[in-house]
MDTraj code that builds the backbone (N, CA, C; nanometers):
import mdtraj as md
import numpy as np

residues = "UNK UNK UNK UNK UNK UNK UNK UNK UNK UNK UNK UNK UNK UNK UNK UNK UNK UNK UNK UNK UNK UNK UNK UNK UNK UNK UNK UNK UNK UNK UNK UNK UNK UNK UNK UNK UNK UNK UNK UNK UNK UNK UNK UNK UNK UNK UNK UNK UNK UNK UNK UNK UNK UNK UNK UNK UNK UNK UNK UNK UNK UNK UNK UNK UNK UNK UNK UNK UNK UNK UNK UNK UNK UNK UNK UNK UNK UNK UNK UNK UNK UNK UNK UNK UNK UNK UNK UNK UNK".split()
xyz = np.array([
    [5.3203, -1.0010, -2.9373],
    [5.2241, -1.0604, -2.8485],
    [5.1072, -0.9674, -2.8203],
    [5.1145, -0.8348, -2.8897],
    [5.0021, -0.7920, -2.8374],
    [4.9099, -0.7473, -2.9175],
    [4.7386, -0.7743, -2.8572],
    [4.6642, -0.7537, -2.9941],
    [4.6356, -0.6486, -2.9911],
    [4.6616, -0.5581, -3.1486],
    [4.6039, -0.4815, -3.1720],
    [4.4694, -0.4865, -3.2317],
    [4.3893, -0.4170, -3.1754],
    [4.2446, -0.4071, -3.2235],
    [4.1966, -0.2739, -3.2793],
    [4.2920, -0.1934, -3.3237],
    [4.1895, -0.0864, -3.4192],
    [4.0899, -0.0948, -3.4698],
    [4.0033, 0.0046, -3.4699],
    [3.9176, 0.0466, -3.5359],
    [3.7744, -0.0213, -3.4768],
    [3.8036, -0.1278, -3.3721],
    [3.6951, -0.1884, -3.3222],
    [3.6725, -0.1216, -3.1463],
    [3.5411, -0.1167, -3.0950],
    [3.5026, -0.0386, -3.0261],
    [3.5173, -0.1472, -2.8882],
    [3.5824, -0.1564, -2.8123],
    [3.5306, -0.2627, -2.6757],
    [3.5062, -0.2190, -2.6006],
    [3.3755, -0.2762, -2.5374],
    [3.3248, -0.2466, -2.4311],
    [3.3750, -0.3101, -2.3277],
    [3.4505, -0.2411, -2.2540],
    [3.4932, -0.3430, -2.0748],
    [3.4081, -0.3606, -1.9701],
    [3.3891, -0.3844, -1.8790],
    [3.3694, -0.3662, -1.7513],
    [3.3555, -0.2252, -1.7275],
    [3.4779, -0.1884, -1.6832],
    [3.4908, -0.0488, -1.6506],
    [3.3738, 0.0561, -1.6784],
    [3.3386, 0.0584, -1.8238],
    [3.3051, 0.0974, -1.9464],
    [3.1536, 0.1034, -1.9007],
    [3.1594, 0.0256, -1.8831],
    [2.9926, -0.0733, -1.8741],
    [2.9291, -0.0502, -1.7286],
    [2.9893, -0.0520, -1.6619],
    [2.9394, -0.0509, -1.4716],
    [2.8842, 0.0751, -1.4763],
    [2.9384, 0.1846, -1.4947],
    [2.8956, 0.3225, -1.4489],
    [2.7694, 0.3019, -1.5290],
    [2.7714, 0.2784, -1.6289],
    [2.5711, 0.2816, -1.7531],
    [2.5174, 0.2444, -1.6230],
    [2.5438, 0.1193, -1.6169],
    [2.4098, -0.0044, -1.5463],
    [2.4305, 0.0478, -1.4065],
    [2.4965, 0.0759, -1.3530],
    [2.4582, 0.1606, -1.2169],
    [2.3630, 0.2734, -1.2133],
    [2.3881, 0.3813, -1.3010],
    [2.3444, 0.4706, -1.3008],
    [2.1994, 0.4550, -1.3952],
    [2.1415, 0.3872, -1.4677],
    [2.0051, 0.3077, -1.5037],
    [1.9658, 0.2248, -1.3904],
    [2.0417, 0.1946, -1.2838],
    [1.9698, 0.0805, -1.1305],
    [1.9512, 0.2091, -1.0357],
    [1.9861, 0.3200, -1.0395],
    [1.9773, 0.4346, -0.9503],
    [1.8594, 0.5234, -0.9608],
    [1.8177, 0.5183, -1.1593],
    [1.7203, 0.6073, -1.1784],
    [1.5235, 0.5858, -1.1005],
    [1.5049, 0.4870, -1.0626],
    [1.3913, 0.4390, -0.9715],
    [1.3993, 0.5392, -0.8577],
    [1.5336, 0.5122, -0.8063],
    [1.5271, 0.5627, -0.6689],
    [1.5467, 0.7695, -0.6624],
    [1.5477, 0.8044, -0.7595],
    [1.5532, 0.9843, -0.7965],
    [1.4233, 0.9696, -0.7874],
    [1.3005, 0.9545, -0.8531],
    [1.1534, 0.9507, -0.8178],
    [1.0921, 1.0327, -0.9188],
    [1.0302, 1.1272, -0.9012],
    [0.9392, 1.1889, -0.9933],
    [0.9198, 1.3015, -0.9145],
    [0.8656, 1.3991, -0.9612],
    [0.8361, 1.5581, -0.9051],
    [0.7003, 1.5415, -0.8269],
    [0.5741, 1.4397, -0.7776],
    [0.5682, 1.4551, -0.7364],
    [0.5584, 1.3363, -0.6434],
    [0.4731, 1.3652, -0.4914],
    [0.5390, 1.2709, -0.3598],
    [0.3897, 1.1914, -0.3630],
    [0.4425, 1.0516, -0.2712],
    [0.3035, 1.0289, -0.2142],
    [0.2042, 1.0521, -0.1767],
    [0.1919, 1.1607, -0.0919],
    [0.1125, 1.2222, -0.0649],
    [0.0627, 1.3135, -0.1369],
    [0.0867, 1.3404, -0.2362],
    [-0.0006, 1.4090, -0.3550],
    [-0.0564, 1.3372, -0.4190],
    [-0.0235, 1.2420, -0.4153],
    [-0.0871, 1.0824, -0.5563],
    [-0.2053, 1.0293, -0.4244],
    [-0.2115, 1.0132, -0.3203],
    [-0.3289, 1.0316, -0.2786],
    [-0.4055, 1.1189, -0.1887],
    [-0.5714, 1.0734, -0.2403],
    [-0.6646, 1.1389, -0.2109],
    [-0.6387, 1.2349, -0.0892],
    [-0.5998, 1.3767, -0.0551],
    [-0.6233, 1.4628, 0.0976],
    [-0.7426, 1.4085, 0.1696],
    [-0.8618, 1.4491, 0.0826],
    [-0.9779, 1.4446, 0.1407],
    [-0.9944, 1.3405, 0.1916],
    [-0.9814, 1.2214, 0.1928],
    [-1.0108, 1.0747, 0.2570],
    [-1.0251, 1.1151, 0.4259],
    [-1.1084, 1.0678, 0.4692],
    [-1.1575, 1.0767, 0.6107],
    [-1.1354, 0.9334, 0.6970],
    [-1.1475, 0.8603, 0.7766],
    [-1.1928, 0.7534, 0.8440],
    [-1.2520, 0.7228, 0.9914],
    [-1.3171, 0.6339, 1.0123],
    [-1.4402, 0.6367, 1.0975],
    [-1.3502, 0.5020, 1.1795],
    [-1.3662, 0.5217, 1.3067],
    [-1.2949, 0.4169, 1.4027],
    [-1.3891, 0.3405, 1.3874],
    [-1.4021, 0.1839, 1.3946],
    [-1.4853, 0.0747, 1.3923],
    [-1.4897, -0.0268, 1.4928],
    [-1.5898, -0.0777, 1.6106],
    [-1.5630, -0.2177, 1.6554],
    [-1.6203, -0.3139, 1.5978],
    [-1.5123, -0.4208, 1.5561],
    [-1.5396, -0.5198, 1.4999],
    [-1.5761, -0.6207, 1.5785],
    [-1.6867, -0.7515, 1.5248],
    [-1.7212, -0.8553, 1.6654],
    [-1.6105, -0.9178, 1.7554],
    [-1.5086, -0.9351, 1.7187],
    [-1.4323, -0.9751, 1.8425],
    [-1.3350, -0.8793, 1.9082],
    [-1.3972, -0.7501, 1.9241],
    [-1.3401, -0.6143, 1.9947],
    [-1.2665, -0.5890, 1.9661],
    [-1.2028, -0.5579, 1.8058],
    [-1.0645, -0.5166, 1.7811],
    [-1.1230, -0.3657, 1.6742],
    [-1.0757, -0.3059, 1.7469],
    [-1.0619, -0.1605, 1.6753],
    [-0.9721, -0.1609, 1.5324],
    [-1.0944, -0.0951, 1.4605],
    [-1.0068, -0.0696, 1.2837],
    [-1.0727, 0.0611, 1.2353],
    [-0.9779, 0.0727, 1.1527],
    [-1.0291, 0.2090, 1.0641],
    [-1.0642, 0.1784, 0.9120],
    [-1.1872, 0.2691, 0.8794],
    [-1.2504, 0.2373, 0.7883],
    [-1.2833, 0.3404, 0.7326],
    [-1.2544, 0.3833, 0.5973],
    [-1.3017, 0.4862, 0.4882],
    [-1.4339, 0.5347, 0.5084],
    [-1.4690, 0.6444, 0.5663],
    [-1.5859, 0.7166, 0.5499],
    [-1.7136, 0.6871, 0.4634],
    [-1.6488, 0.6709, 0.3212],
    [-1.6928, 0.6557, 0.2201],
    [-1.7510, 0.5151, 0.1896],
    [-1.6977, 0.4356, 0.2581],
    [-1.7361, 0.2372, 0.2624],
    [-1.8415, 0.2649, 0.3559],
    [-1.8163, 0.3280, 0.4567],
    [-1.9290, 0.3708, 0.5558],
    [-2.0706, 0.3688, 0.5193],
    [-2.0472, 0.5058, 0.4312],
    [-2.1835, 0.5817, 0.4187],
    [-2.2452, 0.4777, 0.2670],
    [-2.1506, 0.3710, 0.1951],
    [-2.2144, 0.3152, 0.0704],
    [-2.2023, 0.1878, 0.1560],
    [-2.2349, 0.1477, 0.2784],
    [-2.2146, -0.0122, 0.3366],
    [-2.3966, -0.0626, 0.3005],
    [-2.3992, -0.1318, 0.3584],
    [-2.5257, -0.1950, 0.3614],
    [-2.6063, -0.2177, 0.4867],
    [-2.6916, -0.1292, 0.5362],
    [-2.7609, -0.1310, 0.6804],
    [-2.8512, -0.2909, 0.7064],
    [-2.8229, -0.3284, 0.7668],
    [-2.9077, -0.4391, 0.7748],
    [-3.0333, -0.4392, 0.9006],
    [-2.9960, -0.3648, 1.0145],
    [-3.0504, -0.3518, 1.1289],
    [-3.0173, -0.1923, 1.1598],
    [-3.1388, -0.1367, 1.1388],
    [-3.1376, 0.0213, 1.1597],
    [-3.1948, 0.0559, 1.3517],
    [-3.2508, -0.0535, 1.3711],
    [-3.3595, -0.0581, 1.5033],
    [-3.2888, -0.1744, 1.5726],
    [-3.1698, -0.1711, 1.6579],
    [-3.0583, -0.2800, 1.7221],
    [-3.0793, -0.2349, 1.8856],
    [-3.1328, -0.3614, 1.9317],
    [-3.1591, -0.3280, 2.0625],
    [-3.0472, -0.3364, 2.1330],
    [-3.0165, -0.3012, 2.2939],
    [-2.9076, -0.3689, 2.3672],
    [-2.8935, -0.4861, 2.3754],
    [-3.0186, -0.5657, 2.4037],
    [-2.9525, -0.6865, 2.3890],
    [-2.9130, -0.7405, 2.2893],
    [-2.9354, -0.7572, 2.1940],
    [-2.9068, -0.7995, 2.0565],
    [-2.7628, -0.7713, 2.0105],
    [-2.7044, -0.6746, 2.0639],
    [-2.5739, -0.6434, 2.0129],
    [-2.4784, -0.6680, 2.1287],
    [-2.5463, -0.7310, 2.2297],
    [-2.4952, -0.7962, 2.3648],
    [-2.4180, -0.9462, 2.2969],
    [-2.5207, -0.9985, 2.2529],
    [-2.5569, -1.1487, 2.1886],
    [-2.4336, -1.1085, 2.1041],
    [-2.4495, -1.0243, 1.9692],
    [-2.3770, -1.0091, 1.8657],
    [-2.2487, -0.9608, 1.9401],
    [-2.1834, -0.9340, 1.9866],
    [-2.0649, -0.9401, 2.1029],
    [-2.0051, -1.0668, 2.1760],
    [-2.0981, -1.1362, 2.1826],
    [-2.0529, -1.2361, 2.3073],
    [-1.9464, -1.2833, 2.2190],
    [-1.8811, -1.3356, 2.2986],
    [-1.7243, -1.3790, 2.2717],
    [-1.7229, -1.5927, 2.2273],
    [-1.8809, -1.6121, 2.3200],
    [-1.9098, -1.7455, 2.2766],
    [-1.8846, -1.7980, 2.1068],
    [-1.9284, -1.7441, 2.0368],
    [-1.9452, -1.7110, 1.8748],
    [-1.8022, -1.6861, 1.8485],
    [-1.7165, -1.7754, 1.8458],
    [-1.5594, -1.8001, 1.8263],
    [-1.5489, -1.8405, 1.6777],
    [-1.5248, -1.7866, 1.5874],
    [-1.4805, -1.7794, 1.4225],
    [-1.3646, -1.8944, 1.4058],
    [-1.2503, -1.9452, 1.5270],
    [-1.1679, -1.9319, 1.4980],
    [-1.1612, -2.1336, 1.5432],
])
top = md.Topology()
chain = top.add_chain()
for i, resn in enumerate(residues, 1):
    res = top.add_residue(resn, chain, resSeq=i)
    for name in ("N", "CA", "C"):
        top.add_atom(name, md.element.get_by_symbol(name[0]), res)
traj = md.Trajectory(xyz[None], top)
């Protein structure tokens, strides 16, 4: 009743789990180096109010390449451009 199988190679379970575990593990070992080396140190950012008063941060660099539209912005004008009337939503 019992088969012999010489000379042929089987792969079990057993056999097989430790590979495919240890190939589902290799992602998580990583690489030599960290996040924080893969990005930029130098990056800076500039606090921003946006029109409906919510504070964000914004790349230095978007900053200084944005597009000025109004270099000469009076108080009132950015009173107006504030008012809360002007609802987006």
């Amino acid at each position: 009743m019992k088969n012999n199988r010489q000379g042929k190679s089987d792969v079990n379970r057993r056999k097989l789990l430790p590979f495919l575990g240890s190939f589902l593990l290799l992602p998580f070992i990583g690489s030599s180096k960290s996040l924080t080396d893969i990005v930029e140190p130098d990056q800076s950012y500039q606090t921003m109010l946006t029109k409906d008063g919510k504070i964000v941060k914004v790349r230095s660099s978007k900053v200084n390449d944005s597009k000025v539209v109004d270099k000469q912005l009076s108080n009132h004008s950015l009173l107006k451009w504030l008012k809360k009337d002007n609802k987006l939503f």
